[in-house]
DOKOL-939580 format. One record per atom (N, C-alpha, C): residue in three letters; z, x, y. Coordinates in steps of 0.02 Angstrom, whole numbers, padded with zeros to 5 digits, always signed. Layout:
// DOKOL-939580
ALAZXY ...
//
This chain:
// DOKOL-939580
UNK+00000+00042-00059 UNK+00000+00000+00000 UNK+00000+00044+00061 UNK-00044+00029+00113 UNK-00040+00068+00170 UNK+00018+00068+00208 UNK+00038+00100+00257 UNK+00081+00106+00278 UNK+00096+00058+00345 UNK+00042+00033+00364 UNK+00037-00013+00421 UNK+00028-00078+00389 UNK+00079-00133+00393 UNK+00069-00181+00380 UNK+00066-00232+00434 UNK+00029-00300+00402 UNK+00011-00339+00451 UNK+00087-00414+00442 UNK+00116-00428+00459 UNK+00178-00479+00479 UNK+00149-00542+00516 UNK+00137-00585+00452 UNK+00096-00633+00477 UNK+00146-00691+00549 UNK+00218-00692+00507 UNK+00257-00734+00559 UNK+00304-00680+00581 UNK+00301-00622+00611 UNK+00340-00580+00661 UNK+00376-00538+00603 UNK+00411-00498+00645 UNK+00460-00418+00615 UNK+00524-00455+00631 UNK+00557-00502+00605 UNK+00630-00490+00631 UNK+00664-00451+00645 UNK+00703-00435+00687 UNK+00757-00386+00704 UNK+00839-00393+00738 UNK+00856-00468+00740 UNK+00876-00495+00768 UNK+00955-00489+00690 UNK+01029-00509+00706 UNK+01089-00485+00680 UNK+01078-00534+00616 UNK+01040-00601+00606 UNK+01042-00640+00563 UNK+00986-00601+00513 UNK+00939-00592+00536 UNK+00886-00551+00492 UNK+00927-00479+00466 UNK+00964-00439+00493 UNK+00974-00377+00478 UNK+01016-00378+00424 UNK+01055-00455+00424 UNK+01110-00459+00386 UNK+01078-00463+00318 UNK+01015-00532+00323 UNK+00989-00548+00274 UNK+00970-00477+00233 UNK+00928-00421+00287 UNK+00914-00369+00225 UNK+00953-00338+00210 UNK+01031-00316+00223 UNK+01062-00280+00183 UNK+01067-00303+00142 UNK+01083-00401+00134 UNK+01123-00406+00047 UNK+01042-00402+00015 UNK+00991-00419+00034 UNK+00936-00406+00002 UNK+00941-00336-00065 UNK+00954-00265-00013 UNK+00950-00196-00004 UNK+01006-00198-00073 UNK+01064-00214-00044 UNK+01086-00210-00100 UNK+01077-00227-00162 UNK+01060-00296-00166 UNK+01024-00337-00214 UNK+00967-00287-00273 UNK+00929-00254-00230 UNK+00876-00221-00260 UNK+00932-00142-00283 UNK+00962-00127-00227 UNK+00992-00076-00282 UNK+01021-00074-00329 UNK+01080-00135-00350 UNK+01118-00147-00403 UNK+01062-00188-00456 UNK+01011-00195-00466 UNK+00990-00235-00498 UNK+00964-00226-00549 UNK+01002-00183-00598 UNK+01028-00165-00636 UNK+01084-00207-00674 UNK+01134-00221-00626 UNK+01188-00283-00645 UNK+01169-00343-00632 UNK+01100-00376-00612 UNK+01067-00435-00622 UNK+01036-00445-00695 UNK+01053-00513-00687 UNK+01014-00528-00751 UNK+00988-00626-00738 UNK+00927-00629-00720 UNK+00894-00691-00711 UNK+00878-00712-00783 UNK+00858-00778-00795 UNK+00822-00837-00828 UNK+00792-00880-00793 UNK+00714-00892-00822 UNK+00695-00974-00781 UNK+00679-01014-00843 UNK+00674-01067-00817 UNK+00665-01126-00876 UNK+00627-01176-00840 UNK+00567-01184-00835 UNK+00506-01200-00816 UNK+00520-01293-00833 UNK+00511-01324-00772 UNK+00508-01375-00778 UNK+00438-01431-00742 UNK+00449-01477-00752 UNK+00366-01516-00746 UNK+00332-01504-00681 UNK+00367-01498-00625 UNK+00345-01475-00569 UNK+00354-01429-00520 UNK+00404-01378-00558 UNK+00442-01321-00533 UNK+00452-01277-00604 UNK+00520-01238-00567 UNK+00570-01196-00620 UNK+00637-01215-00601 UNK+00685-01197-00642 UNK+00760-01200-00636 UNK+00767-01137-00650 UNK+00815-01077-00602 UNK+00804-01017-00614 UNK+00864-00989-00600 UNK+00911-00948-00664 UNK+00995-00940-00635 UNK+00980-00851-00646 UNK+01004-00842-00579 UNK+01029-00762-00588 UNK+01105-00749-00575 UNK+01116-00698-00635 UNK+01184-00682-00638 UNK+01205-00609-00619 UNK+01272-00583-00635 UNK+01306-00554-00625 UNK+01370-00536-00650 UNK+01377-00487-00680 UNK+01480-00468-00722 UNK+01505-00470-00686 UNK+01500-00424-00609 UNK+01508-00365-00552 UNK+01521-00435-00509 UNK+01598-00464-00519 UNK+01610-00518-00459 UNK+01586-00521-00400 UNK+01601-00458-00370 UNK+01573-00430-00289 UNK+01497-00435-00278 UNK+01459-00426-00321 UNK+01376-00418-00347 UNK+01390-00498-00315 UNK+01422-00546-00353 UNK+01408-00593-00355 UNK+01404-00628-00299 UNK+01461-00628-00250 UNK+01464-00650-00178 UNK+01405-00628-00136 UNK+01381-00562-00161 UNK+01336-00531-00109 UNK+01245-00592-00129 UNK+01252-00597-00205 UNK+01202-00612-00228 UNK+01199-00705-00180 UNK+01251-00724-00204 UNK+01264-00791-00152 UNK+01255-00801-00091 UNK+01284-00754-00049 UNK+01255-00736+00031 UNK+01199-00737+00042 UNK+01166-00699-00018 UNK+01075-00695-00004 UNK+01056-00764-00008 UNK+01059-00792-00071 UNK+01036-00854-00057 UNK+01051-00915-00036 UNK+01117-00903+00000 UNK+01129-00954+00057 UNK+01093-00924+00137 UNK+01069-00864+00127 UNK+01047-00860+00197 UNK+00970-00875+00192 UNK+00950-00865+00126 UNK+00864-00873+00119 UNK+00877-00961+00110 UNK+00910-00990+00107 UNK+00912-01049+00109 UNK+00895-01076+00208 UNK+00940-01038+00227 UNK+00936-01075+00302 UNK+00861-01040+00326 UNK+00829-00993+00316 UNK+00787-00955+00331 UNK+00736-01002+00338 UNK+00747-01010+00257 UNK+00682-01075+00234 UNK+00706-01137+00286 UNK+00730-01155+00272 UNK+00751-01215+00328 UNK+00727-01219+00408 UNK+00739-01150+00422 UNK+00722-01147+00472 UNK+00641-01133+00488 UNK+00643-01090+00427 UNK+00547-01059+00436 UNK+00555-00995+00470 UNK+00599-00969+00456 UNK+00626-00898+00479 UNK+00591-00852+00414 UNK+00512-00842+00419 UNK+00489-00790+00361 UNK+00531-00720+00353 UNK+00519-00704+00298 UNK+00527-00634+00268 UNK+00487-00613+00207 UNK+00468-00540+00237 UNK+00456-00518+00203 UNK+00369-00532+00216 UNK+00340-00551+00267 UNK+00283-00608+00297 UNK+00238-00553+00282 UNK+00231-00494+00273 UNK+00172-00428+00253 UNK+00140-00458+00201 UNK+00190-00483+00157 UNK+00171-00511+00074 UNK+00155-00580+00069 UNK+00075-00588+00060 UNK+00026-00640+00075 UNK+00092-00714+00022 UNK+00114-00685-00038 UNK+00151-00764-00055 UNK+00220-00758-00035 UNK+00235-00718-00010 UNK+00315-00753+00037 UNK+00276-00775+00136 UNK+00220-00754+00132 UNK+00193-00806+00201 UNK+00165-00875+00179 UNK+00143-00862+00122 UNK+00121-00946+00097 UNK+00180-00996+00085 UNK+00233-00956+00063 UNK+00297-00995+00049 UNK+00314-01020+00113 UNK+00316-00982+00147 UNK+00358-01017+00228 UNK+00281-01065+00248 UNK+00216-01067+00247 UNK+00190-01088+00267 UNK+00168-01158+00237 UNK+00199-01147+00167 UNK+00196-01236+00135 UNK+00255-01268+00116 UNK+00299-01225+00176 UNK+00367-01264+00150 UNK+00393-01319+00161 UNK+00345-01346+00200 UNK+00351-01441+00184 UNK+00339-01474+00124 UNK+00314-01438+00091 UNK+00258-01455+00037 UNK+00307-01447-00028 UNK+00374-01369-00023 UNK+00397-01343-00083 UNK+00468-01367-00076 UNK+00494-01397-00122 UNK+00572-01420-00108 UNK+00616-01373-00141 UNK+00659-01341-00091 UNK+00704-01263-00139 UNK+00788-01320-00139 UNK+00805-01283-00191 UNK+00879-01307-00214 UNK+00911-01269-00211 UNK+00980-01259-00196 UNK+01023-01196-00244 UNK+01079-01230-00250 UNK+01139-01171-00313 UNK+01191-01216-00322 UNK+01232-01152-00342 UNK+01272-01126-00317 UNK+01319-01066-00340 UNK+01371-01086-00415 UNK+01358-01050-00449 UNK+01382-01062-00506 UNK+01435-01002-00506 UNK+01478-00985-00569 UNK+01539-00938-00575 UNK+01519-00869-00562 UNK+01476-00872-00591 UNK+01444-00794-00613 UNK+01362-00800-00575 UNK+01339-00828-00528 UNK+01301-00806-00490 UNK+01276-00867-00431 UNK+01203-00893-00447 UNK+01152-00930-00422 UNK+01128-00987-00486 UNK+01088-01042-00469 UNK+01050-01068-00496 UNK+01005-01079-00438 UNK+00917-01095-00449 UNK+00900-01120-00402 UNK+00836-01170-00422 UNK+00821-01218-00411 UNK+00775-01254-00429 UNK+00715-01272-00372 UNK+00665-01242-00387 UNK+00623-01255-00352 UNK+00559-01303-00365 UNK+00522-01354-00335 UNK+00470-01379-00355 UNK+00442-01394-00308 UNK+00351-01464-00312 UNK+00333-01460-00273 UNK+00294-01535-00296 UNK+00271-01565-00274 UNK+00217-01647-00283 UNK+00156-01607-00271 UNK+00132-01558-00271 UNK+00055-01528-00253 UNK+00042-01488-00298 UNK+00001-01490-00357 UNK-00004-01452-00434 UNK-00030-01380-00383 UNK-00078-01381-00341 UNK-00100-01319-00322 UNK-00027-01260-00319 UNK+00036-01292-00269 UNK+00073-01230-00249 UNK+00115-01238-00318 UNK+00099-01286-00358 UNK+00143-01258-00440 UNK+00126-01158-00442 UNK+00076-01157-00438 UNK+00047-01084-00441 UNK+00095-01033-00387 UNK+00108-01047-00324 UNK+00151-01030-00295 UNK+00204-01017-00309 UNK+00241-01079-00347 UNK+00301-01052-00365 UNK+00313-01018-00402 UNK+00262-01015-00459 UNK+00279-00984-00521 UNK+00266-00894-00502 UNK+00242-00886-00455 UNK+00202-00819-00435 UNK+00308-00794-00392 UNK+00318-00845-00351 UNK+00373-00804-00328 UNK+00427-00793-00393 UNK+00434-00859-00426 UNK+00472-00846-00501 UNK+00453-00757-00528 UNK+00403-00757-00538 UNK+00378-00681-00580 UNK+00422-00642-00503 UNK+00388-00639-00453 UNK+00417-00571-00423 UNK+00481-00589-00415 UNK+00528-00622-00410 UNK+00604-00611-00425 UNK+00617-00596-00489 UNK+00602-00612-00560 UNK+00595-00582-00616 UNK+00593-00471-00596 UNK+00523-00498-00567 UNK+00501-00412-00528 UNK+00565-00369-00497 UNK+00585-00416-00475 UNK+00655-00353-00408 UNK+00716-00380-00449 UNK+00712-00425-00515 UNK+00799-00405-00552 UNK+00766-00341-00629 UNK+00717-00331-00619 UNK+00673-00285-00675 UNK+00678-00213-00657 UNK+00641-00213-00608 UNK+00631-00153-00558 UNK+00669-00134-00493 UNK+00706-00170-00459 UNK+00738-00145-00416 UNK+00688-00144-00341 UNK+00708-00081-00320 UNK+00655-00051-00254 UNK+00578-00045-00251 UNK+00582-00036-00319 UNK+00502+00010-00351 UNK+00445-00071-00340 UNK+00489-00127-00343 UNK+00451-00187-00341 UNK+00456-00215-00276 UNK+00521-00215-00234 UNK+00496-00233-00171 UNK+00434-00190-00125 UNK+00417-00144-00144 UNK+00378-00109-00100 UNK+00298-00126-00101 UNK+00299-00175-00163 UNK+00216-00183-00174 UNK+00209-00264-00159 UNK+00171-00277-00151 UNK+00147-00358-00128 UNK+00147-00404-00193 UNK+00184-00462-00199 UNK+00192-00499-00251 UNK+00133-00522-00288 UNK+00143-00542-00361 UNK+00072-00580-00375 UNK+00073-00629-00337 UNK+00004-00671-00358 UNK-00015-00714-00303 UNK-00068-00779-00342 UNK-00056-00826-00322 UNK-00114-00872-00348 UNK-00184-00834-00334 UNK-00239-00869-00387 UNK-00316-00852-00356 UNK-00335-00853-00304 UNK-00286-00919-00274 UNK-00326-00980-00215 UNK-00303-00922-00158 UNK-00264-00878-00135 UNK-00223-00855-00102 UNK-00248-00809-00075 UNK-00283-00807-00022 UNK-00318-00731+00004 UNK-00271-00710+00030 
//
């Protein structure tokens, strides 16, 4: 990947974004002590990532209570990578859930539009990707539907 990337909805830099990427940062470094499942359902996934490492766990929760308001808000991340800009850009379209469980996250995502089924399942794989790989996977651009230039 070149080194100049293009940020389709802006560079955040602002104390809510900075926060978001540390537990991110961390996220990808310990992730090692992650361990996800999805379980593919008729118009989404149901998808729980865990944790032994209690502390892992709060941090892992923070993340996705803040990518929760993000989405809510339409506060992109990560916008270089053509399907986390499609995500914020059909997120009328994608209904996200979450639900903190003992030992981590659950999150259920779906959609009434078979096309962004493809969407979701593409961000499903790259979170699979960064509890697999760590760093080595945030740095490359997620898969992606066909439809998805």
């Amino acid at each position: 990947m070149s080194e100049h990337r293009h940020y389709r909805h802006g560079h955040g830099s602002d104390a809510e974004h900075l926060q978001d990427q540390a537990l991110f940062a961390q996220l990808l470094e310990q992730h090692d002590e992650l361990a996800r499942e999805t379980r593919f359902v008729e118009n989404g996934v149901m998808a729980r990532t865990t944790s032994t490492n209690p502390e892992l766990v709060k941090v892992l929760q923070a993340h996705v209570d803040g990518m929760e308001k993000r989405f809510g808000k339409g506060r992109a991340i990560r916008s270089w990578d053509p399907l986390f800009a499609a995500l914020f850009e059909y997120r009328d379209q994608i209904t996200m859930e979450y639900f903190h469980c003992e030992d981590g996250v659950e999150a259920l995502l779906t959609t009434d539009d078979p096309k962004l089924l493809a969407l979701i399942h593409c961000h499903d794989q790259t979170l699979h990707n960064f509890v697999e790989r760590g760093g080595d996977a945030s740095r490359h651009e997620s898969p992606k539907p066909d439809w998805l230039d």
